[in-house]
C-alpha positions, 0 to 999 in steps of 0.5 A: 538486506538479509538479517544478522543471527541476532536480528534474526533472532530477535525477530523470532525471539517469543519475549515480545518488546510489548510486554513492558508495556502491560500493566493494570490499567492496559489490561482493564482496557485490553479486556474490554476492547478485546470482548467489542471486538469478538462480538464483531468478529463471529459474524464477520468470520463465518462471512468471509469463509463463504467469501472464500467457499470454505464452511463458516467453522473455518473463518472462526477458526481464522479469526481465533488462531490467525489473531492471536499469532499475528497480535503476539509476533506482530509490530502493531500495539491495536491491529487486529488480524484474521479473515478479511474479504479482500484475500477470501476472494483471491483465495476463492478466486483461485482455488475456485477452479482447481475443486469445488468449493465447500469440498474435502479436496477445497478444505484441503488446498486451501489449507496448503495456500495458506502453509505456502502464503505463511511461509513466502511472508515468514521469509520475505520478513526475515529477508528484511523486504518490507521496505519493498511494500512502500514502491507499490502503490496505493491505487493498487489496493484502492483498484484490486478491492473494488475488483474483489468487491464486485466478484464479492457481490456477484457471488452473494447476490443470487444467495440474497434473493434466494436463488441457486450460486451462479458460477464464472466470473463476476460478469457471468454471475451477475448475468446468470442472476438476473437471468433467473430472476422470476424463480426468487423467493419473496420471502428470502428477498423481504429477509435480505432487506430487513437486515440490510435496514437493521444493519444500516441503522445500527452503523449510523448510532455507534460504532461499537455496537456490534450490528452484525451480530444484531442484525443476524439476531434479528433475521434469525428471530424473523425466520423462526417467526415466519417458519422460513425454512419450511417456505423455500428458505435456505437456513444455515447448516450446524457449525460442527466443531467449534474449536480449531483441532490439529491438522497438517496440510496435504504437499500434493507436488502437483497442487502446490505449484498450481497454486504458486501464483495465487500463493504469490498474490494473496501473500502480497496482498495480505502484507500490502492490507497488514503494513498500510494498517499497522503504519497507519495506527503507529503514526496516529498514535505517535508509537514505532512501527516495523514493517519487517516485524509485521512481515514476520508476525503475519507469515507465522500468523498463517503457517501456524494457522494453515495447523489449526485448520484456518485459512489465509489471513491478515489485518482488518482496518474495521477491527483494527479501528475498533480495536483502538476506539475501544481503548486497546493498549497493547497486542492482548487486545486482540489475544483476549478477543480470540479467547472470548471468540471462544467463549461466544461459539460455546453459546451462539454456536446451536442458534446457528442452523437459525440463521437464513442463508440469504440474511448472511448474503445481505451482510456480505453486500454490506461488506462489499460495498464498505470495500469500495473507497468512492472518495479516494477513488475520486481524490485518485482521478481528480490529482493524479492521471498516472494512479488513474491508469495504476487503477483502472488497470488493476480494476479492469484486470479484477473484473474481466480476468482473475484477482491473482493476476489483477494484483500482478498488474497493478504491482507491475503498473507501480513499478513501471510508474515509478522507474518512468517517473525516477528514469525521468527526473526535473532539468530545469534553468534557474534565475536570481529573484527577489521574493516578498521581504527582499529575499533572494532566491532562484525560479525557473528562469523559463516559467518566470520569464526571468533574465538570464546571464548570457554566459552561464546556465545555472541548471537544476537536477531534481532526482536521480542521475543513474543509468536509466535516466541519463539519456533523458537528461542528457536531451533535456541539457541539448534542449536547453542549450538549442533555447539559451545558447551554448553556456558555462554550465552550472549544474547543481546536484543539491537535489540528486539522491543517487549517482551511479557509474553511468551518471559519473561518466555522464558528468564527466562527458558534459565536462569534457565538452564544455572544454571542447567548446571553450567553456567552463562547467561547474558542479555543486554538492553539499550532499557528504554521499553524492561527494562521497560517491563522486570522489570515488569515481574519480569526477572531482579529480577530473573536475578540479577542486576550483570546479566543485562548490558546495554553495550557489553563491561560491559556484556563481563566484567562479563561473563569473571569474571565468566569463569573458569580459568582453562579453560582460563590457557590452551586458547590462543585465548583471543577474548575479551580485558578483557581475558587480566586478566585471567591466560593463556599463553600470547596473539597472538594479541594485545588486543583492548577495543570493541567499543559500538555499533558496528555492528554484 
């Protein structure tokens, strides 16, 4: 729903709500929290730029102006934005064969992805979409990051073996790989593996020691010591520029609706990263959390940066964690870490040229392999056969076609889900039961083998009654009917969220067949909206106030009323308390009022 003036402008008001919160003691704690994290970040940052075939510089540059938009205009107190690998590889992945990558004409287009990324997500938020985000499933992500993954991997695995960069896709470069295998530099091998062991060893003690940045430390120290540029291994060029200086994008009409869909993609992407992250640290820590907001935060976070030389980002649920391990308080966290991120490049910026290619190579698999989620891939498979199909579409689409479509298709898989499941909602017949402690309650009368009256059907409809799902329910009552025989109907909405116009008429339809039939056909709703609905529609005139019950117990009442007596003389059965009252033979069982709002 697109946004009031005012809500409009207190989306883009620059006096934040968070800055109440800032006092002595959130500053003490946001200082250190924001030195652990850009400690963290240099080396992630020249990381994910080679992800994304950009110059090291540029990932800095992504993670000083993109975290520190994104933190003051954002709705997470500790999340913490920048490059991350997931979209440098939809960005790589798409601009991969418009130019080449590390070029002017790349720097360049990946500099207008991100004006466009920045400014679909600006005005998704200000349309108020973010409830959008929640009908995409989670699988989505779990499938499209280990696609990236294996492209990630594919990528940096000839680098740390001291081979040429293969081109093609993931499947391409890993066989090109492998195929020159015998021409590997040993030494560019030995290199890889020993940051790889620092790196594992360090992650294991804390956290919060900055293992990246040791890790490189110690593989530039082993390649000054053992003279490995001049022994076939490639070294790191110069940073250059250290600080990120104005630049506007070039609107080549043609390039950018090239990159439309890539555009599309990592924007999606980007916002799907940043709200799972920023939701999931507001409900740990008990505070208010806005998916508009952040919608908002994100979008100027990249159209700002796409001026200041940065390429697409988001947030980052491992500085995100840090982050909030390190005692962050509020956004200065992440403010703070993008100043001192300046400060570091002042001092590690000359030491870079140091560094071997293939030690960078070794942290990036590192990288790829926390990417993939081996334990809610399992939890995936193991409970849920639709989210087993939403990933492997989305996995298989990644591996043998592009990540900006694989992103597509499983977007469109969720959705597709989601419709079948809602187009698809629960008729059941329920059947008065006693639960331990002599609590009266309904059960599906099928599953249970309950007894049933032979004269009404109580009928649960769990979910929508809307125009895609009245066919399916319509053929669930004939079911129903064609098992038990033809009854009054009692049909219970207690359940249903959404009526629309067909859903009424369809109401309507079964009443005037039961009339046919001479039978009777009852509804219960105590939902104000569905009674709200209803009426104007015209279903409750048509019914009759006799008819429409807001409790089982009322409902069942009349049914019994309108039930035959005859049929009643010869029933021992007497399911309901109110059978009490009908002529027949005398009860098996003791009768027992049924208890409202029981479960079925």
């Amino acid at each position: 729903m697109p946004m009031t003036s005012k809500a409009l402008a207190a989306r883009l008001d620059p006096r934040r709500p968070w800055f109440a919160e800032v006092d002595r003691s959130a500053l003490r704690h946001d200082l250190l929290a924001g030195l652990t994290n850009a400690t963290v970040v240099l080396p992630q940052g020249i990381a994910f730029a080679i992800i994304a075939g950009l110059p090291p510089r540029y990932g800095l540059y992504t993670a000083i102006v993109v975290t520190l938009v994104a933190a003051y205009w954002g709705s997470s107190r500790v999340m913490v934005s920048g490059p991350t690998t997931a979209i440098s590889a939809v960005l790589f992945a798409t601009l991969g064969a418009l130019a080449l990558p590390g070029s002017a004409d790349y720097i360049a287009l990946a500099l207008t992805l991100t004006l466009m990324v920045g400014a679909l997500q600006l005005a998704a938020g200000l349309l108020g979409a973010g409830a959008i985000i929640a009908f995409v499933s989670h699988s989505v992500i779990i499938g499209f990051t280990a696609a990236a993954a294996l492209l990630i991997a594919a990528t940096q695995l000839a680098p740390a073996l001291g081979l040429p960069a293969q081109g093609g896709d993931a499947l391409q470069r890993l066989t090109g790989t492998f195929s020159a295998l015998p021409e590997a530099v040993p030494l560019a091998l030995a290199i890889s593996a020993g940051t790889l062991l620092v790196l594992l060893g360090l992650a294991r003690l804390d956290r919060r020691i900055p293992a990246y940045m040791i890790a490189l430390g110690a593989a530039g120290l082993a390649g000054w010591a053992l003279d490995a540029g001049a022994r076939g291994v490639a070294m790191f060029a110069p940073l250059g520029a250290i600080a990120p200086t104005f630049r506007a994008p070039e609107l080549d009409p043609a390039m950018v609706t090239a990159m439309i869909p890539g555009a599309v993609a990592i924007a999606f992407v980007g916002l799907l990263e940043a709200i799972s992250i920023g939701r999931a640290f507001a409900i740990r820590r008990e505070e208010r959390y806005d998916a508009d907001q952040e919608m908002v935060g994100q979008g100027l976070s990249n159209m700002i940066g796409s001026l200041f030389q940065c390429y697409a980002g988001s947030g980052s649920f491992t500085r995100s964690g840090l982050n909030a391990e390190s005692g962050a308080r509020t956004p200065l966290a992440a403010i703070f870490a993008a100043g001192f991120l300046i400060v570091l490049l002042v001092l590690v910026a000359p030491l870079v040229r140091h560094i071997p290619v293939s030690a960078m190579a070794a942290i990036i698999l590192h990288v790829a392999w926390r990417l993939v989620d081996l334990d809610e891939i399992r939890h995936i498979i193991a409970t849920s056969r639709t989210e087993t199909v939403i990933l492997l579409a989305t996995f298989v689409t990644g591996v043998i076609s592009e990540l900006t479509f694989a992103i597509m298709v499983g977007a469109f898989a969720s959705l597709a889900a989601f419709l079948y499941q809602s187009a698809r909602p629960i008729v059941a017949v329920g059947a008065p039961v006693t639960e331990p402690g002599g609590r009266r309650a309904f059960a599906n009368a099928h599953l249970r083998g309950l007894d049933q009256c032979p004269q009404i059907s109580m009928t649960r409809l769990e979910g929508p009654l809307f125009f895609a799902s009245v066919e399916h329910v319509e053929g669930e009552l004939r079911r129903i009917d064609a098992r038990d025989g033809t009854k009054t109907r009692i049909l219970s909405l207690k359940g249903t969220g959404k009526i629309d116009l067909a859903g009424a008429d369809f109401i309507l339809k079964e009443a005037r067949r039961a009339r046919r039939m001479g039978l009777g056909f009852l509804l219960i709703a105590a939902n104000p909206a569905i009674i709200d609905v209803l009426r104007r529609l015209g279903v409750l005139d048509a019914l009759g106030a006799r008819n429409v019950h807001a409790h089982k117990s009322d409902a069942i009442r009349e049914a019994v009323a309108q039930a035959s007596d005859t049929v009643c003389a010869r029933c021992s059965l007497r399911v309901y308390h109110e059978c009490a009252g009908k002529p027949g033979p005398p009860a098996p069982r003791a009768a027992e009022t049924l208890v409202q709002g029981g479960t079925s």
